[in-house]
C-alpha positions in Angstrom: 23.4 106.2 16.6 23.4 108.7 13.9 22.4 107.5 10.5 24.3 111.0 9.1 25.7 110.3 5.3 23.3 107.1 4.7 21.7 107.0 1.9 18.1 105.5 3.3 15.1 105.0 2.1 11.7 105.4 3.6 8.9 103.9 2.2 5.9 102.3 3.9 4.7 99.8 1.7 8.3 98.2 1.4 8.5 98.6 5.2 5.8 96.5 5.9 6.5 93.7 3.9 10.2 93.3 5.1 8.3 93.7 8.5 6.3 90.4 7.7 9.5 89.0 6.4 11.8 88.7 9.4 8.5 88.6 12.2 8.4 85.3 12.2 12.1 84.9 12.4 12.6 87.3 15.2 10.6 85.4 16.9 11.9 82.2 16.3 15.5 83.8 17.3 14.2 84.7 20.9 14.3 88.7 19.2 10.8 89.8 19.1 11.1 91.8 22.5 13.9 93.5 20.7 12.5 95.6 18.3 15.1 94.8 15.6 13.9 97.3 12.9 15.2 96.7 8.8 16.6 99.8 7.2 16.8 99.9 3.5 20.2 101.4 1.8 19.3 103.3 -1.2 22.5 101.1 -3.2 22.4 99.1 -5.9 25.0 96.4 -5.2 23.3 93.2 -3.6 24.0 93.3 0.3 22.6 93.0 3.9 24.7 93.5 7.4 23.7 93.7 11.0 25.8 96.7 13.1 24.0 96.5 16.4 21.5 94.1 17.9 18.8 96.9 16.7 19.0 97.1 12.8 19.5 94.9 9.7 20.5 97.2 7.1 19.7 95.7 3.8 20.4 97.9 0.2 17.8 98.1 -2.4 19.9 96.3 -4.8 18.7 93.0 -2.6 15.5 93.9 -2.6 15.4 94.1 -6.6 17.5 91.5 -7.2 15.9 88.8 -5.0 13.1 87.1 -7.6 11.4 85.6 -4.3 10.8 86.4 -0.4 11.9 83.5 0.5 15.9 84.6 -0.9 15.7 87.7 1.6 14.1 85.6 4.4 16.7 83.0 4.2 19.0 86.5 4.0 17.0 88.1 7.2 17.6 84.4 8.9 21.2 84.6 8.5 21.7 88.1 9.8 19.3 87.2 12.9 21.8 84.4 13.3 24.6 87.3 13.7 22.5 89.0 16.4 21.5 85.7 18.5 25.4 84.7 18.3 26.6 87.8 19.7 28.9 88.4 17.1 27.8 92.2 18.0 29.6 92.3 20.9 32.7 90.9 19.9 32.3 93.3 16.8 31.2 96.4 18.4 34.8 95.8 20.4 36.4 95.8 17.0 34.4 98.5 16.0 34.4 100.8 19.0 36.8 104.1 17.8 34.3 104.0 14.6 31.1 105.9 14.5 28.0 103.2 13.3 27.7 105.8 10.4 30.7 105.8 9.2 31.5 102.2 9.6 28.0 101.8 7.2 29.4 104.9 4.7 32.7 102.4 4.6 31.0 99.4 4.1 29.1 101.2 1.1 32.2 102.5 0.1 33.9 99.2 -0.3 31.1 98.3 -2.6 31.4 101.6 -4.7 34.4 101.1 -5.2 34.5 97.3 -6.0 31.3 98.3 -8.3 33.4 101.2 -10.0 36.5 98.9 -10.3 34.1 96.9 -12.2 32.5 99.4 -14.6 35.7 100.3 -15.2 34.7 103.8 -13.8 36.3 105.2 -10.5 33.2 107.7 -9.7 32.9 108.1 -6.0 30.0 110.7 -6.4 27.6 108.8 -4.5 29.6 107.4 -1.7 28.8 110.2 0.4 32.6 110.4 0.7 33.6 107.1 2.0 36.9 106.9 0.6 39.0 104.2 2.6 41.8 105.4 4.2 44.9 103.6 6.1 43.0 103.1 9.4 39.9 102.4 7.8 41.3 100.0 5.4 43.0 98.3 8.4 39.4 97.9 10.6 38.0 96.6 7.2 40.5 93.7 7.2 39.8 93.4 10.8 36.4 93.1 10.4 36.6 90.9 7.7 38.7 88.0 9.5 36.2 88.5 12.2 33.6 87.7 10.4 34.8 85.0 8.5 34.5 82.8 11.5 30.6 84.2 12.6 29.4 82.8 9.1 29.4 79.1 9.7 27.8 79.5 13.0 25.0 82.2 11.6 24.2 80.2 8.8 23.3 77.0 11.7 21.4 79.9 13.5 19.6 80.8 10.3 18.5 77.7 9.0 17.4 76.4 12.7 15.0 80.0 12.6 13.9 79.1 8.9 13.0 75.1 10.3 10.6 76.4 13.4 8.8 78.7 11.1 8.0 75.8 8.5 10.2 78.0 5.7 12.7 76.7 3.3 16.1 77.0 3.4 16.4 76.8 0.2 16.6 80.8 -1.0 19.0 81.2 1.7 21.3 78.8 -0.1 20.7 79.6 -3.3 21.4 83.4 -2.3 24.7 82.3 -1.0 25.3 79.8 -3.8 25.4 82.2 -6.5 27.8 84.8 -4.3 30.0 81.7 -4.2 29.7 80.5 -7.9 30.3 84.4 -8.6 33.4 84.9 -6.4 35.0 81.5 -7.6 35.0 82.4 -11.4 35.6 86.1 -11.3 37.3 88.1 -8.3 36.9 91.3 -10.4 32.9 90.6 -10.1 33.3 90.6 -6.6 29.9 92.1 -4.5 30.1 93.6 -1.1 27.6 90.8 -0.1 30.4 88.0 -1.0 33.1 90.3 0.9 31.5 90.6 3.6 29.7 87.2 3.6 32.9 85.0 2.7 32.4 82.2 1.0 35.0 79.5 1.2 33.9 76.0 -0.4 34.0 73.8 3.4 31.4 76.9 3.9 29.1 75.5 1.0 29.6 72.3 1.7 28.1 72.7 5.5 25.5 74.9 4.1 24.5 72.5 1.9 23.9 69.5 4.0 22.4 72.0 7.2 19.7 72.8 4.2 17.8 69.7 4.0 15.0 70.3 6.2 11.6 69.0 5.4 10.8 72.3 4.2 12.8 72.4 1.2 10.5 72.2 -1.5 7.8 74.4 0.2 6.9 77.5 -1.7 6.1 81.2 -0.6 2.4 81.8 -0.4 1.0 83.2 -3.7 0.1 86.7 -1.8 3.4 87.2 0.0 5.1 86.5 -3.8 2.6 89.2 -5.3 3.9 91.5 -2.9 7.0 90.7 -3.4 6.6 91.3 -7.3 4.9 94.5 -6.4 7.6 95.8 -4.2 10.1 95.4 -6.5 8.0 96.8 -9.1 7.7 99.8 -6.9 11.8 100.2 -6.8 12.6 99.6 -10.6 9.7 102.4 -10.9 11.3 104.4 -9.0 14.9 103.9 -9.6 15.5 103.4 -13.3 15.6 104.8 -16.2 11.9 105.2 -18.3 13.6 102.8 -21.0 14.7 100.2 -18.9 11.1 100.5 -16.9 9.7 99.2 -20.3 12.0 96.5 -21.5 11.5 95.1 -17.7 7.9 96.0 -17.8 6.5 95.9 -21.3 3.6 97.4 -21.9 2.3 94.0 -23.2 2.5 92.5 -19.6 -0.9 94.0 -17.9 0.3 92.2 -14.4 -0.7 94.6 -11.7 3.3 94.7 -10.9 4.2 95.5 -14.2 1.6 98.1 -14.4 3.0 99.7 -10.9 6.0 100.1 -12.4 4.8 101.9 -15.7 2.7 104.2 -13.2 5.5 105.2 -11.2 7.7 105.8 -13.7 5.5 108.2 -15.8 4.8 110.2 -12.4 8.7 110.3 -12.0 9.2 111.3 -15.5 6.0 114.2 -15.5 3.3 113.1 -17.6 0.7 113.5 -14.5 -1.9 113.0 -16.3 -1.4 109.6 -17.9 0.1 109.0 -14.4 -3.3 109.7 -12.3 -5.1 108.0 -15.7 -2.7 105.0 -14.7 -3.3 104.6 -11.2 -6.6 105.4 -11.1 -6.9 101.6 -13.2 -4.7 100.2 -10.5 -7.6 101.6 -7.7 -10.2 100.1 -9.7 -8.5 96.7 -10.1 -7.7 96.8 -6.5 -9.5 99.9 -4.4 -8.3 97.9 -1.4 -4.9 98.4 -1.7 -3.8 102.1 0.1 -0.5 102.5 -1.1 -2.3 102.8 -4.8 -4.2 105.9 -3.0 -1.2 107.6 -1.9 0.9 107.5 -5.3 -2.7 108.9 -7.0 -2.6 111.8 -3.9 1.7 112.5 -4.6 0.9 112.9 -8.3 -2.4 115.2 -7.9 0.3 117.5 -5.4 2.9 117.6 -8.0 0.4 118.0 -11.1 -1.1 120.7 -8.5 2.3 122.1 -8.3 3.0 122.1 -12.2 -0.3 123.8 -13.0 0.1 126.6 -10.3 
């Protein structure tokens, strides 16, 4: 389908992780023959959705916002659940007059607009012009009581996928725990995640008890939470603003994340030389590591560039 009007993101490092991420959990769901690819949303609300049998769409707001892998796994788990179920089918039914892109641009608008509603600021300007109208507002309630009976039965699926990998289900509850904590106190703070993920207490409840596997208390590995930290480094380098860079990413915290960060925002913000200067550390502290080569090789070009 065509991805026209989605904000995506390409980025190989990030790809590769999320790659490692849901692996094992294709596999477990019976999906590795699939080639069921993640695309990242360039959006800053907190949400994931499967369209097709193909693609997990997941926004960078997830990525950022999720302090360990094993809170996007539990996510990834879930959505696999979706694509085992064949709630697809059923959906693509529903969804059949609609274009996959502009379902996605409506589902992105939804979470504009609840995120503007919140701010207190109705600007649309980077919806890519998904304002709802009457029939799309009527397939979003559609969709939306569709769903509502897939979650209970994605969540079993998920869990189950998280059990024969030896994971814990733990940051899949805890992802959906604090969607339902949030939706229960405030329905102004509501997050396309909760909307489309609806999160009714008997839901909890279930969740809860399908959770205690023996896996609970077992940790990420150390390297997969480094990479973790370092991917998320990477976004908040690249997406905010210098100041909130450094109040995330003091410049007393000499982690290599935190010092990923501080690189890739002073290459964003065009002091290439302290940038290269930067990086260069990070290739010394770890000349293993290629993706450290290719930010050094984007800020030579643009230095290049600058000076020509």
């Amino acid at each position: 389908g065509s991805n026209a009007g989605i904000p995506m993101i390409r980025d190989a490092e990030i790809e590769q992780l999320l790659r490692d991420y849901t692996q094992p959990i294709l596999r477990a769901a019976g999906l590795a023959r699939q080639n069921v690819q993640v695309v990242i949303i360039d959006d800053k609300s907190f949400n994931a959705f499967v369209m097709d049998a193909h693609r997990i769409f997941v926004n960078t707001g997830a990525l950022m916002e999720a302090t360990a892998p094993n809170q996007l796994i539990g996510v990834f788990a879930h959505e696999s659940g979706h694509i085992v179920g064949g709630h697809l089918s059923k959906l693509s039914q529903e969804l059949a007059n609609a274009q996959t892109a502009s379902v996605i641009a409506m589902l992105l608008g939804v979470g504009a607009m609840v995120a503007g509603a919140r701010s207190g600021s109705a600007d649309m300007g980077n919806v890519g012009g998904a304002v709802i109208t009457a029939p799309q507002a009527y397939l979003q309630n559609r969709m939306l009581s569709y769903q509502r009976g897939q979650e209970e039965s994605a969540d079993r699926a998920g869990v189950r996928f998280l059990t024969l990998t030896g994971q814990s289900a733990k940051g899949m509850y805890d992802t959906f725990k604090r969607f339902a904590d949030e939706s229960m106190f405030s329905a102004h703070n509501v997050d396309p995640y909760a909307q489309n993920h609806p999160m009714p207490q008997e839901r909890m409840a279930a969740l809860a008890e399908l959770v205690k596997t023996p896996y609970w208390d077992k940790k990420d590995p150390p390297e997969l939470q480094f990479r973790h930290d370092m991917m998320r480094a990477k976004l908040y380098g690249f997406t905010e603003r210098p100041d909130a860079v450094l109040r995330r990413y003091p410049q007393s915290d000499t982690s290599m994340p935190a010092r990923y960060a501080r690189a890739i925002s002073t290459y964003r913000f065009g002091d290439m030389r302290s940038a290269v200067a930067q990086i260069e550390g990070l290739i010394q502290s770890a000349p293993g590591n290629p993706y450290f080569y290719e930010l050094k090789g984007q800020a030579l070009l643009e230095d290049g560039k600058a000076n020509s």
